[in-house]
N, C-alpha and C positions, 0 to 999 in steps of 0.2 A: 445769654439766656436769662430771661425773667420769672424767678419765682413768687407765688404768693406765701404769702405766713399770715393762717388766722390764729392767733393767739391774746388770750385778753390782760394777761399782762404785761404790762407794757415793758417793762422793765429785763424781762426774759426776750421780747417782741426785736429790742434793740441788739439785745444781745447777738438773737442768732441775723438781724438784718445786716448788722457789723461783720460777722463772721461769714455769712454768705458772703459779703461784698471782697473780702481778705480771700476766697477763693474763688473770685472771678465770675460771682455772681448777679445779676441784679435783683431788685425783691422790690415788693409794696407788702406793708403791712396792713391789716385790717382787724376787729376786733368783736367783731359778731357777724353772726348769720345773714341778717338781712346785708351788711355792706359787702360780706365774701360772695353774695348772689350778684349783685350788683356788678363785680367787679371781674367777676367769671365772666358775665356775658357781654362786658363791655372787651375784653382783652384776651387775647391767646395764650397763659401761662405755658413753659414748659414743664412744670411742675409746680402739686400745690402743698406744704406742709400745714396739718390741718391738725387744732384743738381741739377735742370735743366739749369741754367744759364751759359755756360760751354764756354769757350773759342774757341772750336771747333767744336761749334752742341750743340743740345737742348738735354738733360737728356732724355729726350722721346724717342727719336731715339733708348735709351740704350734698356729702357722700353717695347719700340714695338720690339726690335729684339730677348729679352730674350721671351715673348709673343707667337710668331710666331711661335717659336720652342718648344711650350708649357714646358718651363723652371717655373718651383714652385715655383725658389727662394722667398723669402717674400723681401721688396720692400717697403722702407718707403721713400718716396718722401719730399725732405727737401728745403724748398726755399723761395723767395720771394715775390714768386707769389698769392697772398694770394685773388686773386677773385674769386666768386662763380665759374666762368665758368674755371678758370681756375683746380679748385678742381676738379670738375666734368670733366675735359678733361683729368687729371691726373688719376682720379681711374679709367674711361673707357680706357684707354688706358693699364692699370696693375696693377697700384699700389696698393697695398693692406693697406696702410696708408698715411695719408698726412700731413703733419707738416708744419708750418709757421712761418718764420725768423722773429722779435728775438721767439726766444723761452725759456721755462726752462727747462735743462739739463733734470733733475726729472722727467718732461714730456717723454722727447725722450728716456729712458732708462727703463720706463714704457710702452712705446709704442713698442720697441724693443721687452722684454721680454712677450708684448703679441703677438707677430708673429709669437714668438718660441716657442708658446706653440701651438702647430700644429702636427699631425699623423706626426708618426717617418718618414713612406716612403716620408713623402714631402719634407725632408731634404736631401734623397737621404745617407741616413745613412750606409748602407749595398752594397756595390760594389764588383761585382765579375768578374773572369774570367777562367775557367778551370775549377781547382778544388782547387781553393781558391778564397778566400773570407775575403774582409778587413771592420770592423767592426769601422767607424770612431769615433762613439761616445766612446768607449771602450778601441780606438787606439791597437786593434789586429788584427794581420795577421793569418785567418784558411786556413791550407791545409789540405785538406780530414778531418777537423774538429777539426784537430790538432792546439790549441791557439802557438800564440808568440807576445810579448807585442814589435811593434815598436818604439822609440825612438824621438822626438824631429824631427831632418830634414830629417831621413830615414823615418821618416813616411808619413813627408810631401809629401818628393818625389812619394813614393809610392802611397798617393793617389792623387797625380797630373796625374801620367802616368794611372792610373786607369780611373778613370774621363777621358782621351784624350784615352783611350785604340782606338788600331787601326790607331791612329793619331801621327803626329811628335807632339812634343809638344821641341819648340825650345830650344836651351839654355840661353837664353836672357831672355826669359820669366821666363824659370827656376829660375836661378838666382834673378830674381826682385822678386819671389812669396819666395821663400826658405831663402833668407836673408832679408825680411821685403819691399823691396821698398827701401833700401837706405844702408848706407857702402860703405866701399871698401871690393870687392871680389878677392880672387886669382885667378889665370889665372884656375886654376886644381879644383875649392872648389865644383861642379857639379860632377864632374866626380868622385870624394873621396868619394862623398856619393851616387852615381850612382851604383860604385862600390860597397861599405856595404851591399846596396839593393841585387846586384846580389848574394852575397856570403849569405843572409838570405835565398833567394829565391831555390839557390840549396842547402841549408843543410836541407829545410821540404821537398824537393823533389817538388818543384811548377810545374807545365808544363805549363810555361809559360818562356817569356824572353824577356829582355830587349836590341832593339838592336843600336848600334850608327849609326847613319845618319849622316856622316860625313860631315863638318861643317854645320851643320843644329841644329842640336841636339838629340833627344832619341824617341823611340817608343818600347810600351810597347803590346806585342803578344801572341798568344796563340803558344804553343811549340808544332807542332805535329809528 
């Protein structure tokens, strides 16, 4: 499972992206509002841990907008802010935990794994379109029911354009979800596995496609 962590300093950012990773987690980090937007609507988190104290806007703004769009993500609010009202303005506002700086790892890795333990559809586990159907927790692709186990960043890809089905889903953004938030990327490393995807997607006969938006990035459709 793939967590986000918005937190702006970096130095704490590492901390807990280390210590997720020690319990079996994977993460991207992010560091302000506008790239935690970005990075929501490019990718499915199973969970988001969220700062309010942000460079660019209050953590809440993220809060109220995943909210509004009745978005399940679970939403452990991680911060400073450690007064009653401000607790109480955070869970009325989404969050579905709340946590206070310093904290013990122990705690927050505890609190995590109880948010994941929530009905499979709140995860948004099963994504479809046509007549397939990608099975995140499983990491398989069914066409007409037919399994195929995707791979590492073809899978990614796949359930990025899934998740945005309908929608451009840029390459910029691509790129920062598929290679971690950080590297260096080749000018081509999007389109090599853009590509993969297309050649999975016609050997089970998908009726669906993937089309380029040139310079934009990719959008993922029904073939009819």
């Amino acid at each position: 499972m793939r967590i986000l962590v918005v937190e702006d300093n970096p130095e704490l950012a590492d901390i807990i992206s280390r210590g997720l990773k020690d319990a079996g987690f994977e993460s991207d980090w992010v560091a302000d509002v506008a790239t935690a937007r970005d990075s929501l609507n490019a990718t499915r988190y199973a969970a988001l841990i969220l700062d309010l104290g942000l460079p660019d806007g209050d953590g809440l703004l993220v809060l109220r907008e995943l909210r509004s769009r009745n978005d399940p993500i679970p939403v452990l609010v991680l911060t400073a802010r450690g007064g009653v009202q401000d607790r109480i303005s955070g869970l009325r506002t989404g969050a579905d935990d709340y946590l206070v700086k310093p904290f013990a790892f122990e705690e927050l890795v505890a609190r995590i794994e109880a948010l994941l333990r929530r009905p499979d559809q709140l995860l948004g586990r099963s994504l479809s379109l046509s007549n397939m159907v990608l099975d995140t927790e499983g990491k398989q692709l069914l066409v007409d029911g037919q399994p195929r186990i995707l791979f590492g960043r073809e899978f990614e890809v796949m359930e990025m354009l899934l998740r945005r089905k309908g929608s451009v889903v840029s390459r910029k953004i691509m790129e920062d979800q598929i290679f971690g938030l950080s590297g260096e990327v080749g000018s081509n490393a999007v389109e090599v596995y853009v590509h993969r995807v297309r050649r999975q997607l016609a050997a089970m006969n998908a009726r669906v496609k993937i089309l380029n938006v040139r310079g934009v990035g990719y959008i993922l459709t029904e073939d009819s």
